[in-house]
N, C-alpha and C positions, 0 to 999 in steps of 0.2 A: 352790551353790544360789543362783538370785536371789531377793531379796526383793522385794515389790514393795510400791508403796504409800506414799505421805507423799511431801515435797515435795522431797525428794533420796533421789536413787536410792541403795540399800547391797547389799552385794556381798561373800559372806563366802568369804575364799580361805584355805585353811589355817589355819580356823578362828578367823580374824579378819577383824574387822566394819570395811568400808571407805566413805565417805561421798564425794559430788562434787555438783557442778553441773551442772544441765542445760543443757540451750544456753541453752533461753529465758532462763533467769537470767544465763548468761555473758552476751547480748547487751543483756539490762538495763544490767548490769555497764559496758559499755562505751559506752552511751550514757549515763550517766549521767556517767563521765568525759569523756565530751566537751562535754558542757553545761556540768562547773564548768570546763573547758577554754576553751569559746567564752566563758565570763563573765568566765573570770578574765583573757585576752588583751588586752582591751581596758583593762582597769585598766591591765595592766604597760605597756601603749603609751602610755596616759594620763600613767603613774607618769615614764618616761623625757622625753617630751615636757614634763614640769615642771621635771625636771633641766633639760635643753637652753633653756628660756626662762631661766631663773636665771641660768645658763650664759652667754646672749645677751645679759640686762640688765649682768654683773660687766663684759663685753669691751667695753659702753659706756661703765660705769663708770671704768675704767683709761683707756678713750681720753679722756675729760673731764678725768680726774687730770693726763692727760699735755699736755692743752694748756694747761691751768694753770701746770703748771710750764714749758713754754714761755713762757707770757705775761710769768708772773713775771722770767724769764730777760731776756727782749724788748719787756718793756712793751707789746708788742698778742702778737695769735695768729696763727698761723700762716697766709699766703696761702693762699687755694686751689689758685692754679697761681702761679708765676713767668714773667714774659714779658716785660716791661718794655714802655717806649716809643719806644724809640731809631728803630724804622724805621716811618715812616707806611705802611709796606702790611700791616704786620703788630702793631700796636701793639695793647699788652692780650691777642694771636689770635696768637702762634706758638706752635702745640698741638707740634710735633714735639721743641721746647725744653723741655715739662713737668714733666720730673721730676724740676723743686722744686715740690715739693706741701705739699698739710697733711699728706698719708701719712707722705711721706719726712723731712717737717721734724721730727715727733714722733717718731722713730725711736729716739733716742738716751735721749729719756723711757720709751720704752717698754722700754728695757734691752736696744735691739739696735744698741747702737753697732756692732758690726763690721758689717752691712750696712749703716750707715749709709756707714759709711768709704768702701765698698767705690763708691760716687757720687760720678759729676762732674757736679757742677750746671753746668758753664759750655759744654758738649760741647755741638752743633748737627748733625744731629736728635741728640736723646737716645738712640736705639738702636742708634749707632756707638759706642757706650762698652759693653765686655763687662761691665764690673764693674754699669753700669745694667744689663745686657738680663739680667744675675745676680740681681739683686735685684727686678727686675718680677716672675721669675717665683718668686723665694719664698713661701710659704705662712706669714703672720703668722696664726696661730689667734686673736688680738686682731681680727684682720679681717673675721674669720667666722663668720659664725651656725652651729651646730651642726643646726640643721633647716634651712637651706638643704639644697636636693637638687643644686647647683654651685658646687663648689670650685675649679675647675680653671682651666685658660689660655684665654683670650680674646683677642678682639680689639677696636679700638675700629672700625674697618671693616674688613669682609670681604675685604676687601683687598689690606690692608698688615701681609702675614705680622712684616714686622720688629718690630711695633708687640707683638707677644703679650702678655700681661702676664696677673696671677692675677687674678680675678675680689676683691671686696671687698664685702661686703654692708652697711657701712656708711658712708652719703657725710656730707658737711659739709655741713649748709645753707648754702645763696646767698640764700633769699628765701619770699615769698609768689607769686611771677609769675614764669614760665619767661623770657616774653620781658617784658623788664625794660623801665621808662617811664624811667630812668635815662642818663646819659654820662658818658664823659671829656670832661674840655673841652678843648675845642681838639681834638678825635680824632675821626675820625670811621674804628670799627671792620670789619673785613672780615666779622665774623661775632657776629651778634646774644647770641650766647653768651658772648662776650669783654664785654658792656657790665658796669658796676658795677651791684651789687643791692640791694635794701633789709636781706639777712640780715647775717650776720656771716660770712659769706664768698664770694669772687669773685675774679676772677682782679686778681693784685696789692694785693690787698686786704689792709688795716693795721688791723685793729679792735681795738681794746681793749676790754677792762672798764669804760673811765670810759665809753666811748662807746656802750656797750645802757643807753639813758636806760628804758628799756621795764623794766628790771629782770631781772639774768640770772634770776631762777625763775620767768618767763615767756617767755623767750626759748630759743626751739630751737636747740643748737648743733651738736646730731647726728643723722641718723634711719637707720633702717633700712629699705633697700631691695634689690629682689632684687640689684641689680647687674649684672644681662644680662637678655636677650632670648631669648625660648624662639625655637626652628625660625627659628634667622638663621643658618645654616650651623654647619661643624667647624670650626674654633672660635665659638663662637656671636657676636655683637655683645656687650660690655660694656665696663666699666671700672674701672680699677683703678688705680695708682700710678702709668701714665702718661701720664693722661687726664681729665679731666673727671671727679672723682669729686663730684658735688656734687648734694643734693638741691632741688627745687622745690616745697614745699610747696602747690600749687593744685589738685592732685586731693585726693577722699577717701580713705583710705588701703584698701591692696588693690582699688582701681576699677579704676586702667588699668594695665596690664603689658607697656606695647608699646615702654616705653624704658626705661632702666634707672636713670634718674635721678629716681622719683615712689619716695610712701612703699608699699613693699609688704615684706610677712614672708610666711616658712614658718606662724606663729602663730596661731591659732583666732582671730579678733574682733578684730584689733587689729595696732600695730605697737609697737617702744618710740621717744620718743626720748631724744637726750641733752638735756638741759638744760644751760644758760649757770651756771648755779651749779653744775653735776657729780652733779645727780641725772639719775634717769632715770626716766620717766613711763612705764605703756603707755597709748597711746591706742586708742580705739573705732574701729572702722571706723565707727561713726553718730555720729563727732562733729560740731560745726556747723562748716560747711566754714570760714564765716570766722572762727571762732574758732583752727583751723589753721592758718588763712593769716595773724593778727593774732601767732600763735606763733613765727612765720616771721621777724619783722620784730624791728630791734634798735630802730627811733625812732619809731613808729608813734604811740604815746600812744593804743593802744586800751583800752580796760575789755575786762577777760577775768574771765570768772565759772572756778569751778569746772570743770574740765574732763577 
């Protein structure tokens, strides 16, 4: 016999009383799960996305620790690139000799002596040495932002397949100004990129501690940038331990994305850097652009407000 009537149907079969759902209420049911579904999605994206900057600021943190204890080792920190000046055509600018960097110099700080080892700093071009073209393409997780959406092998031109190397998302400041007001003297370089910069780092470059008269906890010593170029082919354009890892602080951060050496992040509002005393800052994508670029510089003797 059915019964009918009230707002779930009952149903007596062998003299017991049996109760259910109608549809309309199953499909209440299941949009109501999808709603704390779509609410709850965005928290847990949110929730991981906190991890991952925490994440991003420690991997600056240890690379600050690690050029400290360089410094200490060597009384300044570590060059940008290696290149020396022995040959007027190439003085300050042999990129294909790079891979003595800041990367590879901290190596040993960072508790990876055996890749370190496994480098010959003295090899011309640097990607005739297997034990270099071995350690270009290793994956240092200290390198890498975890919301980065490219981890992988690059090049620094489209090019020059031998050059591959892992992408890096975090470069060493050179300065306030990509093309530098600055020289060697007595040199006159092949490529405007080899000239000395006003940051604390540049190719050949000997900076110490005594010498950021600016005061390391206003001085930028690390920032975070994507480190490649979106749609520049398989393997995309970047850089990484055999190149040019070095940021320019003259853009606002996350403005321009068309080279891989400006401040940009995966991160909502902002980027981190390292600071010259071993903290790490995030900064505002609306910070005031020359207070950036004053952040940039080790001798400047600007006034920097809160920032």
């Amino acid at each position: 016999m059915i019964i009918q009537g009230g707002s779930n149907p009952a149903e007596t079969v062998g003299g017991k009383r049996r109760t259910g759902f109608t549809l309309v209420e199953l499909l209440v049911v299941i949009a109501i799960i999808g709603v704390l579904l779509a609410l709850l999605l965005p928290a847990v994206q949110q929730a991981r996305e906190a991890a991952r900057r925490v994440q991003c600021k420690s991997n600056l943190k240890n690379i600050g620790l690690a050029l400290h204890n360089y410094a200490e080792s060597f009384r300044v920190f570590p060059p940008a690139e290696v290149h020396g000046a022995l040959s007027p055509a190439t003085a300050h600018c042999d990129w294909e000799a790079a891979i003595g960097c800041w990367g590879t110099g901290i190596l040993p700080q960072l508790d990876q002596s055996s890749a370190y080892n496994l480098l010959d700093f003295s090899i011309n071009p640097q990607y005739t040495s297997a034990g270099n073209v071995t350690v270009m393409h290793m994956k240092f997780s200290v390198y890498q932002c975890p919301s980065n959406t490219f981890d992988g092998l690059s090049a620094p031109w489209s090019d020059v397949s031998q050059e591959v190397t892992r992408v890096m998302h975090y470069f060493a400041v050179a300065g306030s100004l990509e093309w530098s007001n600055l020289s060697w003297p007595g040199v006159t370089v092949p490529d405007l990129h080899c000239l000395p910069y006003n940051g604390m780092f540049y190719n050949d470059s000997s900076i110490g501690p005594q010498s950021v008269s600016d005061g390391l906890s206003n001085t930028a010593m690390m920032c975070e940038v994507w480190g490649w170029t979106p749609n520049t082919g398989t393997p995309p354009e970047a850089r990484g331990l055999n190149l040019h890892a070095v940021a320019y602080l003259d853009q606002s951060p996350n403005s321009n994305r068309t080279t891989p050496w400006y401040p940009n992040s995966f991160h909502t509002g902002g980027v981190h850097l390292g600071m010259a005393d071993g903290s790490v800052r995030f900064i505002s994508d609306n910070i005031y652009l020359p207070t950036l670029q004053a952040l940039a510089t080790i001798q400047g003797s600007e006034v920097i407000s809160d920032f």
